[in-house]
KEKE-3310 file (N, C-alpha, C; in steps of 0.2 Angstrom, whole numbers, plus 5000, padded with zeros to 4 digits):
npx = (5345:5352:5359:5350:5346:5356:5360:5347:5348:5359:5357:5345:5353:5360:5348:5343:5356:5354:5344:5348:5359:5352:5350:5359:5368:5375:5366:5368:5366:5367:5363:5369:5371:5357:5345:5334:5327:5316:5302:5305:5317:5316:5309:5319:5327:5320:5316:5330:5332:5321:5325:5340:5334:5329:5339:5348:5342:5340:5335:5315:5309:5306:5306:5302:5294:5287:5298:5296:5291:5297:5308:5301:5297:5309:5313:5301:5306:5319:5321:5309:5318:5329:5322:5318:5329:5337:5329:5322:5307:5299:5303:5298:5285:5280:5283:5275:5261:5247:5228:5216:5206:5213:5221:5208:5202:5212)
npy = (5192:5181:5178:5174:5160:5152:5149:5144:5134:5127:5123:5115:5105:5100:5096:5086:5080:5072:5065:5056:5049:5044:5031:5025:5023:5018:5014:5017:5011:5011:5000:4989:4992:4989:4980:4971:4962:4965:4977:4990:4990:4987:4999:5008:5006:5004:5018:5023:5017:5025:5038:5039:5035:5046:5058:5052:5050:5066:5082:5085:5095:5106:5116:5115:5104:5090:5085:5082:5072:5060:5061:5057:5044:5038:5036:5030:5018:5016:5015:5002:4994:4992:4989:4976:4971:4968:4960:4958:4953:4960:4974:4971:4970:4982:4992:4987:4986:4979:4979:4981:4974:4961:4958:4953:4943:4932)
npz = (4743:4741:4755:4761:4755:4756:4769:4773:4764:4771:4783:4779:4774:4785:4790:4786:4786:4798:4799:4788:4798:4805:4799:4794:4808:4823:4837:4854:4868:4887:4898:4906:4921:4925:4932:4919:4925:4936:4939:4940:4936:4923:4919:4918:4908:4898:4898:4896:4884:4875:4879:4872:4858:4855:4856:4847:4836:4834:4834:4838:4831:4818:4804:4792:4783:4783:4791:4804:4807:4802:4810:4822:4816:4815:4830:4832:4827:4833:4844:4845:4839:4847:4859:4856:4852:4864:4872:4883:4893:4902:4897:4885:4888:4893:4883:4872:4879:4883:4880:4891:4888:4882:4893:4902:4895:4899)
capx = (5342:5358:5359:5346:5345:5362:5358:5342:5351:5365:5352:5340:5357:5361:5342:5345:5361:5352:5340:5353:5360:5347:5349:5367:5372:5373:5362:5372:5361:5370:5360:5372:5370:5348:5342:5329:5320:5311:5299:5307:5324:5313:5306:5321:5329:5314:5317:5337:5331:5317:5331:5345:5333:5327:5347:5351:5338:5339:5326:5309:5304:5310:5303:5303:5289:5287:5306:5294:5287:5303:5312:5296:5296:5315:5312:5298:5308:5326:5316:5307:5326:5331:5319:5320:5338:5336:5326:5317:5302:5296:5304:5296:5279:5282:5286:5269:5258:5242:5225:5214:5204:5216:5220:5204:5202:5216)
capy = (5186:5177:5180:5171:5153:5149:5149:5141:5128:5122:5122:5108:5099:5098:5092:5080:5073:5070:5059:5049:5048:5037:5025:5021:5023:5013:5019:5013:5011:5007:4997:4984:4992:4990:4973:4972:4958:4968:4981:4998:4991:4986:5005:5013:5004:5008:5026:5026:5018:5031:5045:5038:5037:5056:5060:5047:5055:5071:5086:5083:5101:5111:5119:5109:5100:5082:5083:5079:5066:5057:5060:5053:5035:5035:5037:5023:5013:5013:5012:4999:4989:4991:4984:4969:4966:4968:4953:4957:4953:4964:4978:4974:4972:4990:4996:4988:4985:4974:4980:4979:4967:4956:4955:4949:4937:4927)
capz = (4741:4743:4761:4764:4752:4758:4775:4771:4762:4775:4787:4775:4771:4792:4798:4782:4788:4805:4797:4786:4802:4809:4794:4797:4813:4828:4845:4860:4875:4894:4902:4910:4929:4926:4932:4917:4927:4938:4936:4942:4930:4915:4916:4919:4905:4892:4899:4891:4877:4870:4878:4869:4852:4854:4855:4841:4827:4829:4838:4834:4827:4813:4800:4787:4778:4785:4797:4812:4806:4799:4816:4827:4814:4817:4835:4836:4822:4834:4850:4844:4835:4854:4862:4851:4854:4872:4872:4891:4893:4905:4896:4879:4888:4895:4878:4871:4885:4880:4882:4896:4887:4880:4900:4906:4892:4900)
cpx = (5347:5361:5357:5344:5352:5361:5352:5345:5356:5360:5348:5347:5359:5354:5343:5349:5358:5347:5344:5358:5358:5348:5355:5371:5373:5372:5366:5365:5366:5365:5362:5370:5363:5347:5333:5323:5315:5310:5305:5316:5322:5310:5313:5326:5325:5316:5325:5336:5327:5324:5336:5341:5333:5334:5349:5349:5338:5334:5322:5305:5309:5302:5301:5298:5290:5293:5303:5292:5292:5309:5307:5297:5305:5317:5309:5301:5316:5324:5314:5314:5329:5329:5319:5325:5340:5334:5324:5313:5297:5298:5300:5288:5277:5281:5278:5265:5249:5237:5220:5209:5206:5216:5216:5201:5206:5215)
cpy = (5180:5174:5175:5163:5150:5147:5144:5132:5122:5121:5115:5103:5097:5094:5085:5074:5071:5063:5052:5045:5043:5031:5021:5021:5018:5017:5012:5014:5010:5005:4990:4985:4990:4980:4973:4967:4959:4974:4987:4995:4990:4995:5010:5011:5007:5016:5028:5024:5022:5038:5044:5039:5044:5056:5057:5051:5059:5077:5085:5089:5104:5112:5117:5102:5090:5079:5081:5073:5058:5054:5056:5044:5034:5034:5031:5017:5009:5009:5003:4991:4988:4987:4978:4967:4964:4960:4951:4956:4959:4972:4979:4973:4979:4992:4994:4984:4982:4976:4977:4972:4962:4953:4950:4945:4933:4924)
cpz = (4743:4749:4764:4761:4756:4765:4777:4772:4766:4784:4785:4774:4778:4794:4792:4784:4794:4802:4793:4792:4807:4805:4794:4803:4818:4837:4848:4867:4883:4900:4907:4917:4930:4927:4930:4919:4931:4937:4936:4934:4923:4913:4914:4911:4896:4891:4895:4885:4874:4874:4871:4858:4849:4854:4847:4835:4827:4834:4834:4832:4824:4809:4797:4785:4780:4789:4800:4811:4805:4807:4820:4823:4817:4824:4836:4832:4827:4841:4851:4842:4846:4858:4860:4853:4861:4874:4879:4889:4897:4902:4888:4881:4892:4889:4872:4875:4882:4882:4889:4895:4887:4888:4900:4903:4894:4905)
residu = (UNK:UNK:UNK:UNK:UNK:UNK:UNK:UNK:UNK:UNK:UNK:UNK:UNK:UNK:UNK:UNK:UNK:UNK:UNK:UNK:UNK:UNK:UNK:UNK:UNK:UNK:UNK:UNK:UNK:UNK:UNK:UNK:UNK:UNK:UNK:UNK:UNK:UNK:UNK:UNK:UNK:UNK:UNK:UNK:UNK:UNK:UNK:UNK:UNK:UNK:UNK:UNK:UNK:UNK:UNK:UNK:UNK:UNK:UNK:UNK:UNK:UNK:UNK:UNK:UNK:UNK:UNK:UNK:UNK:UNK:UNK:UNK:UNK:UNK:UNK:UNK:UNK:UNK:UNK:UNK:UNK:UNK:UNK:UNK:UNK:UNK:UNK:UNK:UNK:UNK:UNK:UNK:UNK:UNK:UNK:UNK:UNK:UNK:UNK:UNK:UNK:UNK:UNK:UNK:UNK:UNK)
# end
């Protein structure tokens, strides 16, 4: 019986600390060589920031009662802090891309 909680345990206190790990950290990105004003560097730039988050927070599956869902918000929450600080245009209209509608009301 004992075999088995302990191992349990430091298991649930490791995908833990990955999550407090998203709350205090700091996500680095390298994006200096990306010329974010055109398209092909606004993607590839979006493309290190969602990598760099999936690394940052954590694997997105365990076992574990609501872990996936925790890592995916801390995913779209650092994603998202990135994009923000970045302050492209073309890489934060990549990251929410406007419908087709909105378009052709314009």
């Amino acid at each position: 019986m004992y075999r088995l909680v302990l191992p349990t345990l430091a298991v649930l206190a490791l995908s833990m600390a990955s999550v407090a790990h998203a709350e205090e950290g700091v996500m680095r990105v390298r994006i200096g060589d990306v010329n974010v004003h055109s398209e092909a560097g606004a993607r590839t730039a979006l493309k290190r920031i969602k990598f760099a988050a999936t690394k940052f927070c954590g694997p997105e599956y365990s076992f574990l009662p609501g872990y996936s869902r925790e890592i995916w918000k801390c995913q779209k929450d650092m994603t998202q802090k990135a994009v923000t600080k970045l302050d492209a245009p073309l890489v934060t209209a990549l990251y929410a891309p406007q419908s087709a509608t909105q378009l052709a009301q314009r």
